[in-house]
C-alpha positions in Angstrom: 135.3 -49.0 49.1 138.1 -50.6 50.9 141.4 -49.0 51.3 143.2 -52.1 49.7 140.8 -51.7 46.6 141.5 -47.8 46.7 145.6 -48.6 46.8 145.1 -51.3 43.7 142.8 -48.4 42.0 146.1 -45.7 42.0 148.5 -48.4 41.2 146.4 -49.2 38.6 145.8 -45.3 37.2 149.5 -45.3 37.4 150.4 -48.9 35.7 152.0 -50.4 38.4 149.8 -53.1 38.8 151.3 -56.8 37.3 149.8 -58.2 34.6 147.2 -60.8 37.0 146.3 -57.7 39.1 145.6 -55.7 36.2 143.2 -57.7 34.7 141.7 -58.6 37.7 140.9 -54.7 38.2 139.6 -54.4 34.9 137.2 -56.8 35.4 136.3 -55.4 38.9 135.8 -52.2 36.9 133.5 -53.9 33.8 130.9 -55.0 36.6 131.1 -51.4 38.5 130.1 -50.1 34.7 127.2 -52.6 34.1 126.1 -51.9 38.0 125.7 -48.4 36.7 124.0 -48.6 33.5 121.5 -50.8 35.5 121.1 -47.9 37.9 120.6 -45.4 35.6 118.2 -47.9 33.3 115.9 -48.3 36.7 115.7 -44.6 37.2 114.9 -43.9 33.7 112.4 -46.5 34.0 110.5 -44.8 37.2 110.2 -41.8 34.9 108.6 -43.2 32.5 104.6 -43.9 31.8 103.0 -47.4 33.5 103.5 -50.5 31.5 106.9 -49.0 29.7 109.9 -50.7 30.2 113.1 -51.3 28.3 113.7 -54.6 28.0 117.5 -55.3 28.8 117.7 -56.9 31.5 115.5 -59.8 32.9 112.3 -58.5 34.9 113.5 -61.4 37.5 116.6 -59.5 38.2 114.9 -56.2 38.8 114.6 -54.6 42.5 111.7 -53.3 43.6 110.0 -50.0 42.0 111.5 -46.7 43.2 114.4 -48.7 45.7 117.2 -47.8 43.5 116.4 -44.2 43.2 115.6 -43.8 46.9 119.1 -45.4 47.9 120.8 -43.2 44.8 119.0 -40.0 46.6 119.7 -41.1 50.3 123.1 -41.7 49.4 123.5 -38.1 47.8 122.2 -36.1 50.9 124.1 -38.2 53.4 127.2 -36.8 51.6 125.5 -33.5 51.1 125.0 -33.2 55.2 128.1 -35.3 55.9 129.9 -32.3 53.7 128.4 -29.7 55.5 129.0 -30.7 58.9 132.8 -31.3 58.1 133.0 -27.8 56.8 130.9 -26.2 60.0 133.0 -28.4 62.6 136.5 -26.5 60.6 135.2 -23.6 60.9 134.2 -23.4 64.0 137.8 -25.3 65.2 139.6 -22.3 63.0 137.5 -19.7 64.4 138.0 -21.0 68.4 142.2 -21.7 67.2 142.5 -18.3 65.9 140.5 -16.5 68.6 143.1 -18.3 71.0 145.9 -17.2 69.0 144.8 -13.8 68.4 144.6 -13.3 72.1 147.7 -14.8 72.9 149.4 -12.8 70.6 148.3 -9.4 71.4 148.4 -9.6 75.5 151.6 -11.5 75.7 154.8 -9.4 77.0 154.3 -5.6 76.3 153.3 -5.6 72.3 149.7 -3.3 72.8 151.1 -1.2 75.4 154.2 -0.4 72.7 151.8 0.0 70.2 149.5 2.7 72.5 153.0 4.5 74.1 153.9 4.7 69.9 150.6 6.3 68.5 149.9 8.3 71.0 153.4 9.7 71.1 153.4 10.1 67.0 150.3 12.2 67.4 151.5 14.6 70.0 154.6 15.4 68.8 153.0 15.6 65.0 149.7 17.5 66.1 149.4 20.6 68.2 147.8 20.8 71.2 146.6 17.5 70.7 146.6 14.5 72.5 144.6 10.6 72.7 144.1 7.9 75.2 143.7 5.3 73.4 142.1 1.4 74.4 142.8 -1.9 72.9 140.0 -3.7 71.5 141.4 -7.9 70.5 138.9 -9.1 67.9 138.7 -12.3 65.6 140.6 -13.3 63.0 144.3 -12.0 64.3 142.7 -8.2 63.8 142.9 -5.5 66.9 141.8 -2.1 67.3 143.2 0.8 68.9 141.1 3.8 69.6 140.5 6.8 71.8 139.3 10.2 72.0 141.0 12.9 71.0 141.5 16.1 73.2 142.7 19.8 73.3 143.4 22.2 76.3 141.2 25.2 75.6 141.2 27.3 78.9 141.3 25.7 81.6 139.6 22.4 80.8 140.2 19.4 77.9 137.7 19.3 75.2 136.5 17.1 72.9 138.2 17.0 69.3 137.2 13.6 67.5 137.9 10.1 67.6 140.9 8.3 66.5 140.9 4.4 65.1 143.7 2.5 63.6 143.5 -1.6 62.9 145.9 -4.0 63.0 146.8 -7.8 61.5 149.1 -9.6 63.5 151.0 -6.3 64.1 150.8 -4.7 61.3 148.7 -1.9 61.1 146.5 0.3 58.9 146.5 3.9 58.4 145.2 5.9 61.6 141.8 7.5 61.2 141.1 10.6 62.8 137.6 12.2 62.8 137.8 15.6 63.3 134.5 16.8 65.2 136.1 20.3 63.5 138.1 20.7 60.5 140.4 23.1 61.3 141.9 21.2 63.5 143.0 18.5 60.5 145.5 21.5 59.7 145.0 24.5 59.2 146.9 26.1 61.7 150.5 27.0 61.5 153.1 28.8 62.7 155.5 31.4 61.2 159.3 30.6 60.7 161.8 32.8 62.0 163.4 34.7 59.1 167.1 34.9 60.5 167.7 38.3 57.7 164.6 40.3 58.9 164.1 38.8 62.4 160.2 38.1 61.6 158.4 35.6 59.8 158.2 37.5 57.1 156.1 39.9 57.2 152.9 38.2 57.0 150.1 41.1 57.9 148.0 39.1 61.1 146.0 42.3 62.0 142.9 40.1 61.1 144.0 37.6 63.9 144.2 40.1 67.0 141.0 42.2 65.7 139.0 38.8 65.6 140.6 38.4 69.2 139.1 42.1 70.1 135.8 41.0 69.2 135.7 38.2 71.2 133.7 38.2 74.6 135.6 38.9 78.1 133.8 35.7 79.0 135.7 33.9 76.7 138.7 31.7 76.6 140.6 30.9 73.5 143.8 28.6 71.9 146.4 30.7 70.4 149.1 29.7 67.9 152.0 31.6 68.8 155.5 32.5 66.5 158.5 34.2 67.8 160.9 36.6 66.3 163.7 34.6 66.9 164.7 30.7 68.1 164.5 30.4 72.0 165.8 27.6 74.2 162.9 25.4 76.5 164.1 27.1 79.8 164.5 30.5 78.0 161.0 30.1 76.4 159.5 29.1 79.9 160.7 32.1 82.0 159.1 34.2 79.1 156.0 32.6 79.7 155.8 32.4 83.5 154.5 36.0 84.4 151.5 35.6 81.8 148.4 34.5 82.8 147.9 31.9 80.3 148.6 28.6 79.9 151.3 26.6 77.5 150.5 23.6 75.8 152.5 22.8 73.3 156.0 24.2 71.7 157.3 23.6 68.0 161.4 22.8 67.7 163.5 23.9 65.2 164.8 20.8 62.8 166.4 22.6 60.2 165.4 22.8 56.9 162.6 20.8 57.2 160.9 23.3 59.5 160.4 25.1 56.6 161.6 28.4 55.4 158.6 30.6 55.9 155.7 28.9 57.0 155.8 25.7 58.8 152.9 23.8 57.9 153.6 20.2 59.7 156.0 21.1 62.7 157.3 19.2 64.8 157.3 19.5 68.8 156.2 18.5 72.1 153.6 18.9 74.6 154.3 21.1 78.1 153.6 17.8 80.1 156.3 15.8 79.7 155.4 12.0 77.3 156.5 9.5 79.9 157.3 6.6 78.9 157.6 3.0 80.6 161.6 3.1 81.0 160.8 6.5 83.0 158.2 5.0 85.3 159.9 4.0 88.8 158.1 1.3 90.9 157.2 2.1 94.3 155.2 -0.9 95.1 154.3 -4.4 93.3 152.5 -7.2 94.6 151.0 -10.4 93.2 147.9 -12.7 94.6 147.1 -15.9 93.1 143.2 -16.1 92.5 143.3 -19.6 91.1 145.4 -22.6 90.2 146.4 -20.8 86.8 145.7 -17.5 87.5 146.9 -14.5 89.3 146.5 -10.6 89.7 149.6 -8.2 89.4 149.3 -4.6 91.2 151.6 -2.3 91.7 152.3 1.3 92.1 154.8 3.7 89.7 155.7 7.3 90.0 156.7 9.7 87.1 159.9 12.5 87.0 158.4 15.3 88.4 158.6 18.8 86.7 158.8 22.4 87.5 156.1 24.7 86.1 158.1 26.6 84.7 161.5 25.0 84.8 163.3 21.6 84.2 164.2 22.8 80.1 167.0 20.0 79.9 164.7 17.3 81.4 161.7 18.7 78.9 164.3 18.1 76.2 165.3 14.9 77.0 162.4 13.3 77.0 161.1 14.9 73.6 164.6 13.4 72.0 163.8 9.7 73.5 160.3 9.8 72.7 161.3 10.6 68.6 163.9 7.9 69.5 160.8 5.3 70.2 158.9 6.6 67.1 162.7 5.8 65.3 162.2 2.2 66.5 158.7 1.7 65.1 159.0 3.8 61.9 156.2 2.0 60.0 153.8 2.2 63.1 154.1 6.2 63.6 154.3 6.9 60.3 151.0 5.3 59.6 149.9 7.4 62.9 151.5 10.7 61.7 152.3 10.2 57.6 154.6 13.7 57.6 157.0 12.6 60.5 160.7 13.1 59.5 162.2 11.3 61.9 165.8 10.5 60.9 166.5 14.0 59.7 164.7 15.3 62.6 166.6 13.4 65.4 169.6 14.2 63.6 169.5 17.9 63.8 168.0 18.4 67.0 171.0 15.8 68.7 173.7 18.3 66.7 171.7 21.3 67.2 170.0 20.7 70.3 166.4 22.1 71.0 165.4 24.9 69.8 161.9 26.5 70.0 160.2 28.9 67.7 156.6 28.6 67.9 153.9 27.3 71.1 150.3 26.9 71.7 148.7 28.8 74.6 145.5 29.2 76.1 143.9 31.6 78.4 141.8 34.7 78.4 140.6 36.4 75.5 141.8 39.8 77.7 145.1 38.3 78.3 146.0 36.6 75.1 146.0 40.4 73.9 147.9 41.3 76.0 151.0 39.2 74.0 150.1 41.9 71.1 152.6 44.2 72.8 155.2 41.6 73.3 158.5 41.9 71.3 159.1 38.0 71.0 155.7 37.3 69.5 156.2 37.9 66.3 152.2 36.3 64.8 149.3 34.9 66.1 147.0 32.5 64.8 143.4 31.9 67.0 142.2 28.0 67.2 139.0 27.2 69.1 137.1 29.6 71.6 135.3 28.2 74.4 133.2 29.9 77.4 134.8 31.4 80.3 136.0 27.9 82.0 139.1 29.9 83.5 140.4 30.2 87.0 143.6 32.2 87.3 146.6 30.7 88.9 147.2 30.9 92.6 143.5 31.3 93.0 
């Protein structure tokens, strides 16, 4: 079918056609009808028994037995195949565009490294004693994955906690999945908030708690959720801890209200090791070598604010405020990584207040984690995971 007979055809169907034209179509039409009530009488004929035939049409005028249904037949799986390999050839051109796009998408400028630097952030400042490296995976279809490991300091070396996955669709993502190789750690462990009237957390009876650590092994190392008698400042907290044999990992800050008035069952803090971010990092050396006409490879070197041990409070501070100011930026992204985050109040209180600590997790010796039993400041204890003797003692 021509285009020019397709054109007269919708002019036609829409009455536009003069008066000549439209006649002329209708006739064109009349014979189209007749062609197709001989085709259908020939194909009812080759259905029927030998020596039957309806007699409309002249035996003269007749093709051959069979010819009309093979051309009706070959003409149906020509389109058939035609069909298929138009809808194949799409697909596979949308597939190989969106592959292209998705890629482009996801490594151009700095959008997966923000989105590692956010989660990872929004899971150690929302989760104690926890931490994830996580990898980008790009897949089809404008999807990537993010996932990673996740790890706690027990004694003296980082174990294995469970495995952390969150998707994403052209930036948006899902809901982080973490699966917990132990329960507990999904949160059941707490800390105690400082009642200002009584100058304990209430008087919640932990004897349970350092019995449990009596009966552990010398061999032993364990995680210890620590809560003080009263709010102490980073550098304050520090010097406190820096005669002890035991490591810190983690402290929880005071935000108000919204630490709870008893018990403080999602706080909020930062890890001893400072989160360093890429506006921290300062370049010692970069270098670029061209490997091809459109392609290169970029190295260079960075270095990261160095810390004391047991010192540097207002730096420690610092970069637990910017870090909740990142999360600030990408609300919806560490949200979906940490669901309970509070940021705005949070940020709020802790930039009038300043920081304020009233809970840490430490890890060390079963021996000298007891030893925190006759310590005035520690006002409860909560034990986390034990692990074998993996220790070795500082200076050593």
């Amino acid at each position: 079918m021509s285009e020019e007979f397709k054109e007269k055809l919708r002019k036609y169907s829409e009455g536009k056609l003069p008066e000549a034209e439209r006649k002329e179509m209708e006739h064109e039409l009349e014979k189209l009808e007749a062609y197709q009530v001989y085709l259908e009488e020939q194909m009812e004929q080759e259905d029927q028994p030998p020596g039957w035939r309806k007699e409309t049409l002249s035996p003269q005028s007749a093709p051959p037995p069979g010819k009309a249904k093979k051309i009706i037949r070959r003409g149906k799986w020509k389109a058939r195949i035609v069909n298929t390999f138009t809808v194949l050839a799409a697909l596979l051109a949308f597939m190989i565009i969106s592959t292209i796009i998705t890629t482009l998408f996801y490594s151009t400028g700095d959008r997966t490294d923000i989105y590692r630097d956010v989660v990872s952030s929004a899971i150690a400042v929302s989760r104690p004693n926890t931490i994830v490296n996580l990898s980008a995976n790009v897949k089809n279809l404008f999807r990537m994955e993010l996932s990673g490991r996740l790890q706690k300091q027990i004694g003296g070396e980082q174990v294995d906690a469970g495995e952390y996955t969150q998707n994403y669709l052209f930036g948006l993502s899902g809901p982080g999945m973490m699966n917990w190789t132990d329960m507990r750690n999904a949160g059941n462990y707490y800390f105690y908030y400082p009642d200002k009237a009584a100058g304990s957390g209430g008087g919640v009876d932990d004897r349970a708690e350092w019995l449990k650590l009596q009966k552990l092994p010398e061999g032993t190392v364990a995680e210890a959720y620590l809560s003080f008698d009263q709010l102490f400042t980073t550098d304050t907290l520090l010097k406190k801890l820096e005669p002890l044999n035991l490591l810190p990992v983690w402290f929880a800050a005071d935000i108000g209200p919204m630490s709870g008035s008893v018990v403080a069952t999602a706080p909020l803090g930062f890890p001893y090791m400072p989160m360093w971010h890429e506006s921290d990092a300062k370049v010692l050396q970069e270098s670029k070598e061209k490997t091809g006409w459109f392609s290169s490879v970029s190295s260079r070197s960075i270095a990261y604010p160095s810390v004391e041990s047991y010192g540097d409070g207002k730096l420690r501070d610092e970069n637990f405020i910017k870090t909740l100011q990142l999360l600030q930026q990408h609300k919806t992204l560490a949200r979906n990584a940490a669901p309970f985050l509070q940021l705005d109040g949070a940020l709020n209180y802790l930039q009038k207040h300043g920081v304020q600590l009233y809970g840490a997790v430490v890890t060390g010796p079963v021996k000298e984690l007891l030893k925190l039993k006759e310590e005035p400041w520690v006002s409860h204890i909560r034990i986390g995971e034990v692990r074998l003797w993996n220790w070795r003692d500082r200076g050593k």
